[in-house]
N, C-alpha and C positions, 0 to 999 in steps of 0.2 A: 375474531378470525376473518380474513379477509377469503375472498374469491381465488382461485388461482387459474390464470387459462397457461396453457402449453401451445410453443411453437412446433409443430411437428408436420416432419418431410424428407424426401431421400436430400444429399448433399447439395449444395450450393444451388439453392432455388429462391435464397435470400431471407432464412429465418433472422439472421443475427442482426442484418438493416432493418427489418422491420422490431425488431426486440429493441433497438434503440432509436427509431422513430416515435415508437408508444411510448419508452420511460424516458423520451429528451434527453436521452445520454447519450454516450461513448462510452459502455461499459464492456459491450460486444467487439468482441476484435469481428474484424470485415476486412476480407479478400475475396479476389475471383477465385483463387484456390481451392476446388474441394475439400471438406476436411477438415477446415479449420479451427472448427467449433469441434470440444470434445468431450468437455464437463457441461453436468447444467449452473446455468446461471440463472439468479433469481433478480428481476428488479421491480420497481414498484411504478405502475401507471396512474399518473393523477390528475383526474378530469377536476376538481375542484376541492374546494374543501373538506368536504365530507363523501366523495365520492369519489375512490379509487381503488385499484386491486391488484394483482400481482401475476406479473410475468416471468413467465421460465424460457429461457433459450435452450434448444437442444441441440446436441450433434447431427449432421445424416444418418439416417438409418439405410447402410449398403448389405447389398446379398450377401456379404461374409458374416460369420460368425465367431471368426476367431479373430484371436491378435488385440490391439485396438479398435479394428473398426466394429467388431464384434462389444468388446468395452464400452464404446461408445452409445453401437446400438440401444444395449441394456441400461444406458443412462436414461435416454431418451423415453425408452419405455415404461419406465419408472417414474422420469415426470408424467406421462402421459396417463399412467393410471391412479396418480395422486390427484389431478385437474377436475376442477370444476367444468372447464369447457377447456377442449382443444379446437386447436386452428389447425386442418390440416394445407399446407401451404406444398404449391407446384408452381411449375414453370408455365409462362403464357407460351415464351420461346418456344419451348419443347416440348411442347403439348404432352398428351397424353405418355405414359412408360409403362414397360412391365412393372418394374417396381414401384412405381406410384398404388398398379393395381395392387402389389403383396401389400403394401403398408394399411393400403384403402380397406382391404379385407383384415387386415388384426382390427383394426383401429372399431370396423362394427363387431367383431367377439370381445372389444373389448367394452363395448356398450355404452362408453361415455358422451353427454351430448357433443357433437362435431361439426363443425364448420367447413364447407371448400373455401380456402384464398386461394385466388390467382393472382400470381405476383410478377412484377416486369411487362406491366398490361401496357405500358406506354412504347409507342411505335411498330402495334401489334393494329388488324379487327378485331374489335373487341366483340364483335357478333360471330366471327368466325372460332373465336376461343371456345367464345361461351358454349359454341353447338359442340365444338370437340370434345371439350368436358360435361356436358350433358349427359355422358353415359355411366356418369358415374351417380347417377340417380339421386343430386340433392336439391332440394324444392327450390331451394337460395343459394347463388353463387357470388359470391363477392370479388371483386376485382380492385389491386392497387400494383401501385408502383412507388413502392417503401423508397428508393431513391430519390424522389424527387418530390414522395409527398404527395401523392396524389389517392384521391379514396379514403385514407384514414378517417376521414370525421364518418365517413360512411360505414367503415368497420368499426371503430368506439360506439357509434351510436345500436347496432347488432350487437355486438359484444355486451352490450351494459342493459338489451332487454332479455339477452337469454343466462346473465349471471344469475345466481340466488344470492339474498341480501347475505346469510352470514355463509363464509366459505371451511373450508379447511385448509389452509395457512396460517401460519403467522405472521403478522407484521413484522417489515425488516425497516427498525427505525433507528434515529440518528440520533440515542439518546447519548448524550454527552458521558455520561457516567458506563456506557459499555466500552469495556476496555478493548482496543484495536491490537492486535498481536501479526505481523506478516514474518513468516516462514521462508525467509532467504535463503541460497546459494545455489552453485553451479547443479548443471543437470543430476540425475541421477544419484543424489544422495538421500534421497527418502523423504521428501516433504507431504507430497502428496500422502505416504503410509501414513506419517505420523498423523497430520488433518484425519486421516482416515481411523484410525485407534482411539484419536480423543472424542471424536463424533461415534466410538461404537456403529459405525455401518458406511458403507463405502460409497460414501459421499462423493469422493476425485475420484479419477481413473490412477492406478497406480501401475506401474509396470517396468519393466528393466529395458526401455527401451529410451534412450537420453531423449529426452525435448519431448517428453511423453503430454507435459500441461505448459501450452501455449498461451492463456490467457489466464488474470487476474481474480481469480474465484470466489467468495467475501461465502462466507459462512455465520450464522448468528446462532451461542451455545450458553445456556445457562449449566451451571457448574458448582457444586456445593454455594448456591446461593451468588452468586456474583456472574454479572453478564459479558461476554465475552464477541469480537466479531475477529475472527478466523479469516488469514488470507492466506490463500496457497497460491503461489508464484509461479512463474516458468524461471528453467534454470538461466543463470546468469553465466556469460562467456566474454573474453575477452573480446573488445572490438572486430581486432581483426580476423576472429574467426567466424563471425557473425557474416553469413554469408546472403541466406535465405533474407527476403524483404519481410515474409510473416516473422521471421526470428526477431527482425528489425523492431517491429510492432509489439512483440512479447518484451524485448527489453522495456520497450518505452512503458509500457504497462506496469513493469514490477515497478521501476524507477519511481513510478508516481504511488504505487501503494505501501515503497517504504515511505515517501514524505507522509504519507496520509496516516500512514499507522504510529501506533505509541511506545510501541517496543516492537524489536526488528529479534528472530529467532533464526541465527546464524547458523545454519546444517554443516557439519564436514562429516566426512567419511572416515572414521577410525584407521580402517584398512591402507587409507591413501595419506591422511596425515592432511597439512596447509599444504596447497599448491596454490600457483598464481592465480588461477581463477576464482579461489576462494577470497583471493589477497582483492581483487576487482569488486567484489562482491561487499568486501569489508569496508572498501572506500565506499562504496553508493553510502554506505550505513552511516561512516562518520561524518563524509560531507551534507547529509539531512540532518546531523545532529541527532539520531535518536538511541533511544534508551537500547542496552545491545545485553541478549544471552547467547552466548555459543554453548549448543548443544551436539556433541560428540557421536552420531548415530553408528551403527552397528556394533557397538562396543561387547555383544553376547561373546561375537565371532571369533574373537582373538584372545591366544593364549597370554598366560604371564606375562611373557617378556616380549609380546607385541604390542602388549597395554604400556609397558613401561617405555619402549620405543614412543609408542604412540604420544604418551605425556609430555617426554623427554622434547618432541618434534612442537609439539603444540605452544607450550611455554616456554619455548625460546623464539618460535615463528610471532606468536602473540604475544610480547612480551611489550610490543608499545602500547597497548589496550589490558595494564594488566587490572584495573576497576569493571572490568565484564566479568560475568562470574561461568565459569566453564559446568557442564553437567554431561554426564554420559549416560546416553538412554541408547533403550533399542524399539526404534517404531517398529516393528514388524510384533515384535511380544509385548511390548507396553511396558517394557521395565524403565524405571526414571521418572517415568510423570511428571510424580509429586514433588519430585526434587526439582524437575523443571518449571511445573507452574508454581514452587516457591519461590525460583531466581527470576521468576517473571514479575512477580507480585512485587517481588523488594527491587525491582529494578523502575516497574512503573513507579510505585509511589514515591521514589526519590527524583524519578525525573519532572513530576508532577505536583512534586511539594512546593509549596506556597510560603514565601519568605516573609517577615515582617522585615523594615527598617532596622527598628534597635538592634536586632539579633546580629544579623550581618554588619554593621559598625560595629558592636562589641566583639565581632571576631574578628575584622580587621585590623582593630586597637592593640586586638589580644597579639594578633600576627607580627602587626608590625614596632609592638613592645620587644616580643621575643628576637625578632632577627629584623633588625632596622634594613632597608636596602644599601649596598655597599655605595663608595662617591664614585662617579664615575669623571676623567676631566674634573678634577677638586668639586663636584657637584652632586649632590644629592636629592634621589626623587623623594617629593613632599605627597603621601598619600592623607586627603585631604577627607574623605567620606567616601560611603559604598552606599547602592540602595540597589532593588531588585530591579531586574530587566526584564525577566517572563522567564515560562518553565517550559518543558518538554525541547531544548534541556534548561536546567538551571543557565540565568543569564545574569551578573553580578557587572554593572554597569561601577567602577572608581575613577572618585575624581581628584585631582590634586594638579600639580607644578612637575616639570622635566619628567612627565613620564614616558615621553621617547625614548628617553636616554635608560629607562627602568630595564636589565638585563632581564632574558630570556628563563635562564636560571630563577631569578625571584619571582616571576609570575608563575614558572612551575610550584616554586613552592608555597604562591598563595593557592596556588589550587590542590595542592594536596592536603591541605591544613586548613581548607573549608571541607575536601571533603571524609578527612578525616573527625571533626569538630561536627557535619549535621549528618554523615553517616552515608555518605551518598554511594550507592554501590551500582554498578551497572549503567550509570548515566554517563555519559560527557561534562565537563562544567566549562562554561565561555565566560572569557572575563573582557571585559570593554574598558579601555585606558581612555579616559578623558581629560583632557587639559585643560585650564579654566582660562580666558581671555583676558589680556591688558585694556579695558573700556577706554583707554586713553591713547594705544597705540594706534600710529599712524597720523592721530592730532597734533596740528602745530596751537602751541599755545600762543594764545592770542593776548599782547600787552594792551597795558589802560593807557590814557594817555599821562597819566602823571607815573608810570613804570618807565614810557619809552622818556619823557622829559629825565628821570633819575637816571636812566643809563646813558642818555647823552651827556649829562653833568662828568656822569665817575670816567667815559672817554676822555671827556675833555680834562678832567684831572688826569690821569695817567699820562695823554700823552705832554702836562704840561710840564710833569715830574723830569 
């Protein structure tokens, strides 16, 4: 079990820069924006090989209490009383606040050991800070500027004398064998609920309010025995509606955590059917190539014959992706699950399945015994050998003669007839057309001298005929 410290403070005093100064990432979305942070985020600081521990980013904690920023608050508070040590972080700028005082006052009922950061200390006196915040009565005030880097080794080096050796966290590790699931589509169709049902406790902020989860959220859930890492997304919109620069930032976020994940969990809303923005959503998926389940959310809601609309609308909208396997669940009750993490499981393990050689030549063989390719121009493609390419998705590298000229048509139907033959459900399959080279094209052949003496003789014969 590892240490946990918490980043905690009223809004934009700079927890999220410093949350990705300590874990050397870019996992924290950062703006001048208030607000922007509003799930916790966990990531892992690592001073060296055997010595690191784990950081939480929190939202602002503002005077409301409803809404989201209320939501938030309670995020925030929650990390803060799971932590080993919290960081309470304010503004050098803006010295002293009432709310800093409210937070300052939970933070000692809440009796955990606590830290002052002053943050943004660069272009400030830093003797003039210090005296300001002095009345807030801690023996030790530390001072950085997460921006630029300044301070850090000063605060790791405090932070790692007042951690305890074993914490209460878990390690969030990069073991190859936990399976990556991200939770795509447009706003407001329930992603966040559903993260939230499978985790039993309300880990996201969920809410009816569109563009409610702005940043890329990694969750890690062991599950009847099998390990799992959970990402909940901000909703996805078409370009041009993407107005807000933060919105800008949220896309580029999901974008990288469908590449990064192993199977992508496609949301629609029963009620509304495919629309284009789902259709936007669908391409991020197929152009990263990954493994794909469309899960149907709010399906309790709707009578008979809105379900049957609803089917009627979805497979004929989806009907270019008909190897994804469809489920209808409802996040908010939990009904579906099991039905969805079984079309997750058969979907990973075919996109993750490991080919031998012979197998794949013996189904090529088999293919192209069954339905030879048609001639095209009196010519016909020569498939020559198949071998693997890589997985996630399956990649079937064939090599042979004219296969430019190979219709569109026959590579459709080597690919339904690999994945009908190893069973492949819910993945993509990419076929790679390779040509084999002439070694001799572009060569001028070079005569001996007793070839050029022979073909001088049969000139001169011919022209003496």
């Amino acid at each position: 079990m590892l240490p946990l410290v918490a980043l905690v403070g009223r809004p934009n005093v700079g927890k999220s820069t410093i949350f990705n100064a300590l874990t050397r990432t870019r996992d924290a979305l950062v703006h001048d924006q208030p607000g922007v942070t509003r799930d916790r985020n966990y990531g892992v600081c690592r001073l060296d090989e055997d010595n690191h521990f784990l950081v939480v980013d929190t939202g602002g904690i503002a005077e409301e209490e409803e809404g989201l920023a209320g939501a938030t608050a309670r995020q925030a508070r929650a990390a803060a009383a799971e932590a080993d040590l919290i960081l309470f972080v304010v503004d050098a700028r803006d010295g002293t606040s009432a709310l800093d005082d409210e937070i300052l006052s939970w933070l000692r009922k809440l009796s955990r050991p606590t830290l002052l950061l002053i943050n943004k200390i660069d272009g400030t006196n830093e003797d003039n800070v210090r005296s300001e915040f002095a009345r807030y009565g801690f023996s030790e005030m530390l001072t950085v500027s997460a921006a630029h880097r300044q301070g850090l080794d000063d605060l790791l080096e405090e932070v790692v004398q007042r951690l305890p050796e074993e914490g209460s966290a878990e390690e969030m590790d990069n073991d190859p064998a936990r399976m990556r699931i991200a939770f795509v589509g447009r706003p407001n169709v329930g992603k966040s609920t559903l993260v939230n049902r499978i985790l039993g406790e309300e880990r996201m902020i969920a809410s009816e309010v569109p563009g409610t989860t702005r940043d890329s959220i990694a969750v890690d859930l062991e599950r009847d025995g099998r390990q799992y890492r959970l990402i909940d997304t901000a909703g996805l919109r078409r370009k041009g509606r993407v107005e807000e620069v933060v919105e800008k930032f949220s896309v580029i976020k999901t974008l990288q955590a469908i590449e990064q994940c192993q199977v992508a969990v496609l949301m629609l809303d029963a009620g509304e059917g495919v629309t284009d923005q789902d259709a936007s959503v669908l391409g991020a998926v197929l152009d990263a190539g990954r493994a794909l389940v469309v899960a149907i959310n709010k399906w309790d809601g709707l009578t008979d014959y809105q379900r049957e609309q609803a089917e009627t609308l979805v497979s004929r909208k989806l009907g270019f992706v008909p190897w994804a396997e469809t489920v209808r669940i409802s996040a908010k009750h939990g009904s579906g699950l099991r039905e969805l993490f079984r079309a997750i499981h058969q979907a990973h393990a075919s996109a993750t399945h490991e080919f031998s050689t012979s197998e794949v030549n013996k189904a090529l063989e088999i293919a192209y015994e069954t339905n030879p390719p048609p001639a095209v121009r009196g010519h016909v493609s020569k498939l020559r050998y198949v071998h693997p390419g890589g997985s996630n998705p399956p990649t079937f590298i064939v090599h042979g003669t004219r296969l430019k000229e190979l219709p569109e048509s026959y590579k459709r139907y080597l690919e339904n007839f690999f994945r009908k033959r190893f069973k492949l459900i819910g993945t993509p399959v990419q076929f790679i057309f390779r040509e084999g080279t002439n070694p001799y094209e572009g060569k001028k052949n070079q005569l001996t001298e007793r070839q050029i003496a022979k073909k001088k003789r049969l000139i001169r014969h011919v022209k003496g005929r």
